[in-house]
C-alpha positions as CSV (number, residue, x, y, z in Angstrom):
1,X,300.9,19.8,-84.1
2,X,299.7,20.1,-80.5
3,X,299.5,16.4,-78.6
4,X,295.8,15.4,-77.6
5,X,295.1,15.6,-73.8
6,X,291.8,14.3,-72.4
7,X,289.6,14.9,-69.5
8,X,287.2,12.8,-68.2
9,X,283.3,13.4,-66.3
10,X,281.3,10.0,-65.3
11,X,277.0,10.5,-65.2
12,X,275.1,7.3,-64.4
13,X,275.0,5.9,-68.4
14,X,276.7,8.5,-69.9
15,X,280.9,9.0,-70.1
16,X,281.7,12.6,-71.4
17,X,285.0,12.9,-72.8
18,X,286.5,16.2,-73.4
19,X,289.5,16.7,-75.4
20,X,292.2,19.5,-76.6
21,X,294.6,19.2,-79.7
22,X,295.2,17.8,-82.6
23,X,293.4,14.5,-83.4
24,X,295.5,13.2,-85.8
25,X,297.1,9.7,-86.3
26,X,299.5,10.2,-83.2
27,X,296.1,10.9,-80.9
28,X,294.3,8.8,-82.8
29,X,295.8,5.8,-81.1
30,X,295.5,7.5,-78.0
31,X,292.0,8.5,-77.9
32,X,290.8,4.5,-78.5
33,X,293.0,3.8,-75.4
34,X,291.4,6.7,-73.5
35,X,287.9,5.6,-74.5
36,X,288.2,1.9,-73.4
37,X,289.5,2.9,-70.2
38,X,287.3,5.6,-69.5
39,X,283.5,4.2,-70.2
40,X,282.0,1.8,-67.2
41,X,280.0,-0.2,-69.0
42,X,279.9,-0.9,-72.3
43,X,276.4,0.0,-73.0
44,X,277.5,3.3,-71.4
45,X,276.9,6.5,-74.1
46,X,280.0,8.7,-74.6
47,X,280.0,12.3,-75.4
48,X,283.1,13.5,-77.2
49,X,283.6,17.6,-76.3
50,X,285.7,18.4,-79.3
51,X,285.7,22.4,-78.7
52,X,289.1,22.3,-78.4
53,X,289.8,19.7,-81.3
54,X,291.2,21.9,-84.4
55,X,292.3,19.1,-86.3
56,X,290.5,15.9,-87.3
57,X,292.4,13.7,-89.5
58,X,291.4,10.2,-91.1
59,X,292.9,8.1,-88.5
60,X,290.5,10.3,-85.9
61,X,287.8,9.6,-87.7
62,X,288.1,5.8,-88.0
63,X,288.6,6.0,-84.0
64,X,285.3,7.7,-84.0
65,X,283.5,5.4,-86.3
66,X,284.8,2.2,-84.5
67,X,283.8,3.8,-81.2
68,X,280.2,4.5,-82.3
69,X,280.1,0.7,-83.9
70,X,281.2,-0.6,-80.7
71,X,278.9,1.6,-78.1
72,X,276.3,0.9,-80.2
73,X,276.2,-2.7,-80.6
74,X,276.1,-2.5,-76.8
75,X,273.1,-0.2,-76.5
76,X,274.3,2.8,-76.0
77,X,275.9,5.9,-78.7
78,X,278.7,8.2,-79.5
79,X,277.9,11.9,-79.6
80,X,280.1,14.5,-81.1
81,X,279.7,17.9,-79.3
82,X,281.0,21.5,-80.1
83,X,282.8,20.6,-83.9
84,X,285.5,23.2,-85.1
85,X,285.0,24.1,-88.8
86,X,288.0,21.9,-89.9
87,X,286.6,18.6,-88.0
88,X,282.8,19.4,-89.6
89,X,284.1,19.7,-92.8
90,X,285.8,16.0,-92.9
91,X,283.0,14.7,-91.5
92,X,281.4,16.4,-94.4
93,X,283.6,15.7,-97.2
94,X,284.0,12.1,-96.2
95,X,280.4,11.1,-95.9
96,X,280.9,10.2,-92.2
97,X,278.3,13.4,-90.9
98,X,275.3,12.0,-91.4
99,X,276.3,8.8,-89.5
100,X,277.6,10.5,-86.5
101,X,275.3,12.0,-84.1
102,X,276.8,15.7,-83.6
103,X,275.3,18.5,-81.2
104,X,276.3,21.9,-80.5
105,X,276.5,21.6,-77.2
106,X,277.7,19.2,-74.6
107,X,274.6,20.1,-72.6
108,X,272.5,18.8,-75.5
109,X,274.5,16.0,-76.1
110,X,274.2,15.0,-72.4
111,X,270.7,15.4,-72.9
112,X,270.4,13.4,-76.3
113,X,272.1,10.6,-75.0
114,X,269.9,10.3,-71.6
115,X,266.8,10.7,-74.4
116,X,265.7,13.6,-72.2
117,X,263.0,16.1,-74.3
118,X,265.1,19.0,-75.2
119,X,261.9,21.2,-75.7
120,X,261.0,21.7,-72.0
């Protein structure tokens, strides 16, 4: 297993979060600490880079799904960016994709979250 490490980037509304490891229950724990310190305001959007996330386990994915609850019921949203195979396919398998918002980019996520028009 390779331990989580995090890196943070503040925009005015947005907090993009970029991560490397294994998001498993030992991270999992980690990550919701990370998040709570890192956003400004709690109507704030975060962007999760998760290029270098190979792993997603279950207690990741409820750390997600809380996150987005939470950022949500303060006006902003959580946006997944850059998925590895293995973290699309338990959001897949788990019914969680189509809840989260996922991009394939950080740039578009940045964008989606500052409801910018991508087609410009």
């Amino acid at each position: 297993m390779t331990p989580l490490t995090f890196a943070c980037q503040h925009m005015p509304g947005v907090t993009v979060i970029s991560m490397a490891g294994d998001l498993d229950a030992a991270g999992a724990d980690r990550l919701d600490a990370f998040i709570s310190r890192a956003r400004r305001q709690p109507g704030d959007h975060v962007v999760l880079d998760l290029s270098e996330v190979s792993l997603l386990g279950h207690s990741g994915l409820r750390v997600l799904l809380n996150v987005r609850a939470l950022t949500r019921r303060h006006g902003g949203d959580l946006h997944l960016a850059c998925l590895q195979e293995s973290p699309a396919r338990l959001l897949n398998n788990t019914g969680a994709r189509p809840v989260l918002t996922v991009h394939h980019s950080v740039e578009q996520a940045i964008l989606a979250a500052l409801h910018i028009d991508q087609t410009s």
